[in-house]
C-alpha positions as CSV (number, residue, x, y, z in Angstrom):
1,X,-48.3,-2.3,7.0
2,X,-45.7,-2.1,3.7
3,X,-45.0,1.8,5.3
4,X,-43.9,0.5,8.6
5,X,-42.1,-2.8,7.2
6,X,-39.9,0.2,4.9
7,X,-39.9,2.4,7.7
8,X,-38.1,-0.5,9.8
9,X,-35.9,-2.0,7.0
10,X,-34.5,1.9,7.0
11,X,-33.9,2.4,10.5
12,X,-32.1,-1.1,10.3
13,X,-30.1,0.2,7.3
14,X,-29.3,3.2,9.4
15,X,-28.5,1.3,12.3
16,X,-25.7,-0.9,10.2
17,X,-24.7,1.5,8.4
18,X,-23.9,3.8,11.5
19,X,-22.3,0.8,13.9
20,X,-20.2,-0.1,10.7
21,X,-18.9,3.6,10.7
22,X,-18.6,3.9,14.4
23,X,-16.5,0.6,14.0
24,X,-14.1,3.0,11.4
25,X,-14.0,6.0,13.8
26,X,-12.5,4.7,17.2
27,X,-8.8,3.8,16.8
28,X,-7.1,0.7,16.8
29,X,-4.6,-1.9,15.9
30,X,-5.1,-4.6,13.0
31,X,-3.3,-6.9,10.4
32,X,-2.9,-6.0,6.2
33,X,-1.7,-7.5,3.6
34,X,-1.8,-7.1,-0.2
35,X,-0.4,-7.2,-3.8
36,X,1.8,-4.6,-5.1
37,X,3.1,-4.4,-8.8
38,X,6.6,-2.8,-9.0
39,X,8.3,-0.7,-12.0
40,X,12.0,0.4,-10.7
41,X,10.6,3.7,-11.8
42,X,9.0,2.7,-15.6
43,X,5.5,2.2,-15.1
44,X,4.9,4.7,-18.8
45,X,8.3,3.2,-20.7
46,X,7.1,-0.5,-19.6
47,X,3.4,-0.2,-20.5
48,X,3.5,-2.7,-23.3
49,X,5.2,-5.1,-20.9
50,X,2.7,-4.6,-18.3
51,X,0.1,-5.8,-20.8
52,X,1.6,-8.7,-21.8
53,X,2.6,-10.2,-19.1
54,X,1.8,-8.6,-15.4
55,X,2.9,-11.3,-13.3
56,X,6.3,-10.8,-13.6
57,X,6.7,-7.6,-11.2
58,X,4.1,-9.0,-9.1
59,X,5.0,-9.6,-5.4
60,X,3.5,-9.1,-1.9
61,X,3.1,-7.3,1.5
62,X,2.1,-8.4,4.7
63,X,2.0,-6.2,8.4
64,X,0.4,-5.1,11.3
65,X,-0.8,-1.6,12.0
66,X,-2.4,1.3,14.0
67,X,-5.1,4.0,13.6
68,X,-5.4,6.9,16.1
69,X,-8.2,8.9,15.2
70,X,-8.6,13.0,15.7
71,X,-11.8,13.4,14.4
72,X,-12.3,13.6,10.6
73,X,-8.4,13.5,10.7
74,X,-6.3,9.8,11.7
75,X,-2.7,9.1,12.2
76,X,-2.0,5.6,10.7
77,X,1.1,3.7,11.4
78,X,2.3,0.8,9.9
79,X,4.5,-1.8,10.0
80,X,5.4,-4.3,6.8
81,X,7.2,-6.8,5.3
82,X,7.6,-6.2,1.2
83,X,8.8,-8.4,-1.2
84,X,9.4,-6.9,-4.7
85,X,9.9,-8.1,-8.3
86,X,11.6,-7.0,-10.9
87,X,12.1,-8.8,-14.3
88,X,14.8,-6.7,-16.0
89,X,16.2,-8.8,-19.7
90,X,14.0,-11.8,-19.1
91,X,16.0,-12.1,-15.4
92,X,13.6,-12.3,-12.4
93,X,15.0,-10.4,-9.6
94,X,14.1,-9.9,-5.8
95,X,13.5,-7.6,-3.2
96,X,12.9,-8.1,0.2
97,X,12.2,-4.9,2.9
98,X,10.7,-3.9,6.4
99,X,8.8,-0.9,5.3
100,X,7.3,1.6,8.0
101,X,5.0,4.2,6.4
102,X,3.3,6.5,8.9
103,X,0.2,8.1,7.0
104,X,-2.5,10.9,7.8
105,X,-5.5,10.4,6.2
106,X,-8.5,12.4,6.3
107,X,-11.7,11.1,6.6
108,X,-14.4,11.6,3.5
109,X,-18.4,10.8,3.9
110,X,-18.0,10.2,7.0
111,X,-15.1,7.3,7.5
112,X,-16.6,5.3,4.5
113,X,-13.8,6.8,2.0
114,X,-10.2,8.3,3.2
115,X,-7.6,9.4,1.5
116,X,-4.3,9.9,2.8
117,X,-0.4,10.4,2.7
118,X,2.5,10.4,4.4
119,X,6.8,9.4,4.3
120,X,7.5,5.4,4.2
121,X,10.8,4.3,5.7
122,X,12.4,1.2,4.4
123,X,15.0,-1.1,5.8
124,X,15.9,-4.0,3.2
125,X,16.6,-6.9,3.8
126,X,18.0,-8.5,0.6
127,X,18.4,-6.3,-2.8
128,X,19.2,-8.7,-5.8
129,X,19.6,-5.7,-7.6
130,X,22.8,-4.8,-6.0
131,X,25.7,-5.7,-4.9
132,X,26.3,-7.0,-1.7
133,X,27.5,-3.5,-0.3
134,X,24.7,-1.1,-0.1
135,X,22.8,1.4,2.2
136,X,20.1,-0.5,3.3
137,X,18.1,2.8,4.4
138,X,15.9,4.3,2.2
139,X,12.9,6.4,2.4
140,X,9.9,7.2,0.3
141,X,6.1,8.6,0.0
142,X,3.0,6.9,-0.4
143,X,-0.5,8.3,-1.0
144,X,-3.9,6.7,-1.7
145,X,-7.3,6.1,-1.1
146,X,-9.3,3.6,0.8
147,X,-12.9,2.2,1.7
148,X,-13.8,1.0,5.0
149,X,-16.5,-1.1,5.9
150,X,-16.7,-2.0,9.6
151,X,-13.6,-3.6,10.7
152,X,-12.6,-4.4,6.9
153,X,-10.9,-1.7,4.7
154,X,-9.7,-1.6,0.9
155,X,-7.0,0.5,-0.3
156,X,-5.1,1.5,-3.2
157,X,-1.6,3.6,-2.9
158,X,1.1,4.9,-4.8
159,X,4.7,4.6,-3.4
160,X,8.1,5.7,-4.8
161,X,11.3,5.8,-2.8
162,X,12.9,9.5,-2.5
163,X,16.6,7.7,-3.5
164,X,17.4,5.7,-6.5
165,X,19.8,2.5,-6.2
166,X,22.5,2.1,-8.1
167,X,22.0,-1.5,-9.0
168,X,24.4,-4.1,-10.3
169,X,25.3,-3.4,-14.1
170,X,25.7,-7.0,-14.4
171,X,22.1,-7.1,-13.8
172,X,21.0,-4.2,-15.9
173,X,22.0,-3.4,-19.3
174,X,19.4,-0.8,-20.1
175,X,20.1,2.8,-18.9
176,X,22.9,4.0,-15.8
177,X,21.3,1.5,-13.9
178,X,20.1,4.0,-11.5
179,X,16.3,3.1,-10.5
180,X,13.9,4.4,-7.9
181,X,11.9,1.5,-6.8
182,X,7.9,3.1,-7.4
183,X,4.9,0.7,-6.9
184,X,1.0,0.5,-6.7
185,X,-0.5,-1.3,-3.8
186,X,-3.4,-3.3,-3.1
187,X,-4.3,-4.0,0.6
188,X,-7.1,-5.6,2.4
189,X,-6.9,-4.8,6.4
190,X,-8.7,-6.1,9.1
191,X,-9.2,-3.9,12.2
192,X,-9.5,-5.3,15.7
C-alpha cells in the first residue's frame, strides 16, 4: 500500500512537473514588470552608497512580451516602459524610456532555468539628466538568467547602454559628466 501511494505521489510529481515545463516550451505572449536599481555607470565607486541607503536609485519597469521557441533555443522580444533614478549630490533625478530588448536565450534543465542575451533599444521619453536637447536614441545589452515555473518566470539581468550621455553639468559636479546609464533588473512575468 505505502509503495503504490509513493509510486502515485511520483507519477503526479512527474505529471506537474512535466505540464509546468510543457507550459515553458510552446511560445507565447505575456505581461512583466519589475524593479531595477540604477548606477549611471558606478555600481563599484558607489558601493558604500548602495549600502546605506538603496532606495534612492530605485525605480521600475513595466511591459508586454513574446517568446518564440526553437527548441532548447527562444527568441524573446520585449516591449517596456522604464523609469530610472538617479540621486547625484543629494538631488533625486528621473528617467523615463520605452526600452525594446530582443533576447535569445537558451534553455537549461530542460526550460526550468535560461539564460540569455541580446541588444536593448531605448527611446526616452524624459532625461532630467540633460538638457532639453538630446538624442533620445540609445542602445544597449542585457544578459541574465531566469526561472520558469509554468506560466510564471523570475529573472535577473544586467543592462548598460552602449553610449554615455552627456548630462547637464548643472546637475553633476562629480566627473565630465559623461555617464552610461547600467542597471540590474528584477522581473516577474506572466505568460499567457
Amino acid at each position: 500500500m505505502k509503495t503504490t501511494l509513493k509510486a502515485s505521489l511520483l507519477v503526479f510529481a512527474l505529471m506537474v512537473f512535466y505540464q509546468s515545463a510543457n507550459a515553458q516550451t510552446r511560445g507565447g505572449f505575456g505581461i512583466k514588470g519589475g524593479m531595477n536599481y540604477n548606477s549611471n555607470g558606478q555600481y563599484f565607486k558607489d558601493a558604500e552608497a548602495i549600502w546605506g541607503d538603496p532606495k534612492n536609485n530605485l525605480g521600475y519597469h513595466l511591459g508586454i512580451f513574446g517568446k518564440i521557441n526553437a527548441g532548447p533555443v527562444y527568441l524573446r522580444p520585449e516591449i517596456n516602459y522604464t523609469n530610472l533614478k538617479s540621486e547625484i549630490n543629494l538631488v533625486q533625478l528621473e528617467t523615463q524610456r520605452l526600452d525594446a530588448p530582443i533576447l535569445v536565450g537558451l534553455n537549461l534543465f530542460g526550460p526550468l532555468v535560461s539564460v540569455f542575451a541580446g541588444p536593448s533599444f531605448h527611446y526616452y521619453l524624459e532625461d532630467e539628466l540633460r538638457d532639453f536637447d538630446y538624442e533620445k536614441f540609445n542602445a544597449g545589452y542585457q544578459f541574465g538568467v531566469g526561472l520558469s515555473l509554468g506560466n510564471i518566470g523570475l529573472d535577473l539581468r544586467y543592462e548598460r547602454v552602449l553610449n554615455g550621455q552627456t548630462v547637464n553639468i548643472d546637475n553633476v559636479v562629480t566627473g565630465d559628466g559623461d555617464f552610461k546609464f547600467q542597471q540590474v533588473m528584477l522581473g516577474i512575468s506572466f505568460k499567457f
